[in-house]
C-alpha positions in Angstrom: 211.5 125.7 -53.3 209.2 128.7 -52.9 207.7 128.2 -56.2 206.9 124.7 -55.3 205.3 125.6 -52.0 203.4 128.5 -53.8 202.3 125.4 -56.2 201.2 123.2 -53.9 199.7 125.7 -51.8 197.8 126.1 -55.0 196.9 123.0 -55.3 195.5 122.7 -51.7 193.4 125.3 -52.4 192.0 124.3 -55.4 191.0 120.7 -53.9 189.0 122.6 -50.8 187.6 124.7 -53.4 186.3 121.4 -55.2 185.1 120.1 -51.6 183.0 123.3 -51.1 181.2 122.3 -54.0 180.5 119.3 -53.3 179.8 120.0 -49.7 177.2 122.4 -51.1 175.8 120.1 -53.9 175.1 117.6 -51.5 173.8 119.4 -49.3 171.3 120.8 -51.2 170.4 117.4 -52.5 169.4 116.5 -49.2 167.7 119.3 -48.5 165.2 119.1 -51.9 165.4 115.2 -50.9 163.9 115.9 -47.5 161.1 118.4 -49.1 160.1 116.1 -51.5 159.1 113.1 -49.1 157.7 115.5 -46.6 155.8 117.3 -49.4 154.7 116.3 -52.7 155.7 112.8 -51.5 153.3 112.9 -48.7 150.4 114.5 -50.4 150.6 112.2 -53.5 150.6 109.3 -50.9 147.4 110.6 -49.8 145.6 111.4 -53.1 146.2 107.4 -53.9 144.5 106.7 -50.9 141.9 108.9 -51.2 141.4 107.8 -54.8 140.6 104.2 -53.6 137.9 105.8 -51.6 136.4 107.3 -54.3 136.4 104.4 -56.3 134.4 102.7 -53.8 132.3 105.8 -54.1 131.5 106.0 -57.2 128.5 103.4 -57.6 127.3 104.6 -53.9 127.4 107.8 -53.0 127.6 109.8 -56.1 126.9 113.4 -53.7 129.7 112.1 -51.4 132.0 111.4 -54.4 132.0 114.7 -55.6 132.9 116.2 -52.7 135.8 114.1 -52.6 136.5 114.9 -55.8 137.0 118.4 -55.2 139.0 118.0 -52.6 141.2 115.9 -54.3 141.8 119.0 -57.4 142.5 121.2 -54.8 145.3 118.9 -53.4 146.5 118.0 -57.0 146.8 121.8 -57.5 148.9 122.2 -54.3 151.2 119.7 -54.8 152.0 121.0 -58.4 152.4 124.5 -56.5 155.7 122.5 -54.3 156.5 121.0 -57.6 157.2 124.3 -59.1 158.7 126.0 -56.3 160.6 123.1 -55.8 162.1 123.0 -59.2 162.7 126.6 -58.5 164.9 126.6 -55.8 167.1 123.7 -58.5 167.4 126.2 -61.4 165.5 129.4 -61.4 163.5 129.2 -64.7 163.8 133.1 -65.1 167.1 133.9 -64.3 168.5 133.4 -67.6 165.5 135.4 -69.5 165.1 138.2 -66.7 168.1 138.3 -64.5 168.8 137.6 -60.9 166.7 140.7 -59.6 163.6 139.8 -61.3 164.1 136.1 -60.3 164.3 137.3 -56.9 161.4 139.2 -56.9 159.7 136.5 -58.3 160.5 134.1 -55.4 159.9 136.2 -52.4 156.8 137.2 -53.8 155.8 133.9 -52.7 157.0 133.8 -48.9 155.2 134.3 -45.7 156.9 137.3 -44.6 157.2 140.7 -46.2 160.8 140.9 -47.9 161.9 143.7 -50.3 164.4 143.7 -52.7 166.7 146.9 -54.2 170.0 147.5 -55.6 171.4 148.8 -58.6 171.6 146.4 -62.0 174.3 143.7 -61.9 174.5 143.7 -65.9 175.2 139.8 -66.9 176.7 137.9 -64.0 178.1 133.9 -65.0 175.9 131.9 -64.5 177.7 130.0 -61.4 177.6 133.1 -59.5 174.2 134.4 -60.3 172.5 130.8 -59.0 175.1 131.0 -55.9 173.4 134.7 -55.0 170.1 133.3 -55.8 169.8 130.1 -53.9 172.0 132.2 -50.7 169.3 135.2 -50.8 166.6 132.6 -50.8 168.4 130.6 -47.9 168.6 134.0 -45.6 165.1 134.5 -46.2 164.0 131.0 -45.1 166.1 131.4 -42.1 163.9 134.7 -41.6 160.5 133.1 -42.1 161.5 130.2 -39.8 162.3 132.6 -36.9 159.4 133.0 -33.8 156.9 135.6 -33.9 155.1 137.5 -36.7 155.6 140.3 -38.6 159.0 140.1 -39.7 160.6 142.2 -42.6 163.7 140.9 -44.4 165.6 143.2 -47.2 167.7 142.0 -50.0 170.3 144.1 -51.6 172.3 143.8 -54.8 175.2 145.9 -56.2 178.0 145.4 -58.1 181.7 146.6 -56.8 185.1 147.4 -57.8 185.8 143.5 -58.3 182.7 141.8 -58.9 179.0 141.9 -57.1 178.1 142.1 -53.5 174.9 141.2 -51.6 172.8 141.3 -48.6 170.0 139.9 -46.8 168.8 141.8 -43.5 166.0 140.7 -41.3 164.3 142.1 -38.0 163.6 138.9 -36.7 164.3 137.7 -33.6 168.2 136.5 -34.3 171.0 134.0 -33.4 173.2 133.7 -30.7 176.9 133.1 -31.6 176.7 129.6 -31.3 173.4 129.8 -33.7 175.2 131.2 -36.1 178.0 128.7 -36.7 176.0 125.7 -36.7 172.5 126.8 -38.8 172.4 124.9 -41.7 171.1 127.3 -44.2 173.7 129.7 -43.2 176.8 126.8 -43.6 175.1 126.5 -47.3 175.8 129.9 -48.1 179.0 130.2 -47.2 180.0 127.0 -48.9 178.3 128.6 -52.2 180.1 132.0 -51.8 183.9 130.8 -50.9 183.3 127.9 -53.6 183.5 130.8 -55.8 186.3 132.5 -54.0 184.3 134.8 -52.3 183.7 135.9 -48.6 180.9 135.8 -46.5 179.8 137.8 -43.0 176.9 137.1 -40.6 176.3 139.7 -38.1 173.4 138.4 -35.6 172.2 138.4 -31.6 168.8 137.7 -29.8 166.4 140.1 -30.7 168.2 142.4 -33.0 167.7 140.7 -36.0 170.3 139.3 -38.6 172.5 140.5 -41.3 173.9 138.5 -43.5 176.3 140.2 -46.3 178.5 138.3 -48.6 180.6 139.2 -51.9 181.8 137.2 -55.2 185.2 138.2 -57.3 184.3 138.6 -61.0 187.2 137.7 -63.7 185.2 140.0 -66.0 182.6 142.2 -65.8 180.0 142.1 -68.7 177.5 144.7 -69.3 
């Protein structure tokens, strides 16, 4: 009998496991659903509009159409901007040809609030786990950059450790109460990432000290 309970036990694992991943898949859906319609969906809206205009333009007001014209480039250049960063937060496109810290670096280059990255080299994580620490750095940040005030710092730090890779995302921001911290979306995302992967995730945080988030992922095997 105990090797059946240690079976199924097993089993009931494995299927919350599968449920994490889904839970995270789908949420992650919605979330690139929701930036889609609010941008690239809304600004292409408004470049058809605008384009009707300048059709109307064009035999009228050729000094008026250009203007418009303009305009409409710069928004066509914006909205291939989201596009980008959009499809980057799907798959990375570096992270197979430079690694997760140069991915990284790539992306918070990009963000509105000063965010370093260090740590030591990770060597050649699976794939899985490398897009988990990805999206789940970029996540803490967000939460960062969405916090009041100005001039907020956030760190990222990578190592690797006795059974797989660990990593952390601090901010000096202006932090979560308790009940914050359970229910914030982006934070529920990254845990469903990390323990879908069988690994553990903590969130230290409190009004006006800032948040720490630190999380680590088992590795089978290590490659170099």
């Amino acid at each position: 009998m105990h090797g059946v309970d240690e079976l199924e036990a097993g089993e009931e694992q494995l299927r919350r496991s599968r449920a994490l991943v889904v839970a995270a898949a789908d949420a992650d859906r919605r979330r690139i659903e929701r930036e889609l319609h609010d941008g690239p969906q809304q600004r292409l809206v408004a470049l058809a509009v605008e384009l009707q205009r300048a059709r109307l333009l064009a035999a009228d007001s050729p000094a008026e159409l250009s203007e418009l014209l303009e305009g409409l480039a710069a928004d066509v250049r914006a909205a291939l901007e989201e596009l980008r960063e959009l499809a980057a937060r799907i798959h990375p496109p570096l992270l197979v040809g430079h690694g997760l810290a140069a991915s990284l670096r790539a992306a918070v280059a990009r963000a509105p609030v000063v965010v370093e990255t260090e740590g030591e080299p990770l060597g050649s994580l699976p794939e899985p786990v490398a897009v988990a620490i990805y999206l789940s750095c970029l996540d803490a940040v967000e939460n960062a950059v969405a916090q009041p005030g100005s001039g907020v710092h956030a760190r990222i730090v990578l190592l690797p450790n006795d059974n797989g890779v660990q990593f952390a995302v601090t901010d000096d921001g202006a932090g979560l109460d308790a009940a914050a911290t359970v229910s914030d979306a982006g934070l529920a995302r990254i845990a469903d990432r990390v323990w879908a992967l069988g690994g553990s995730v903590s969130v230290e945080s409190s009004p006006g000290r800032g948040t720490r988030l630190a999380a680590q992922i088992p590795l089978e095997q290590r490659t170099g």
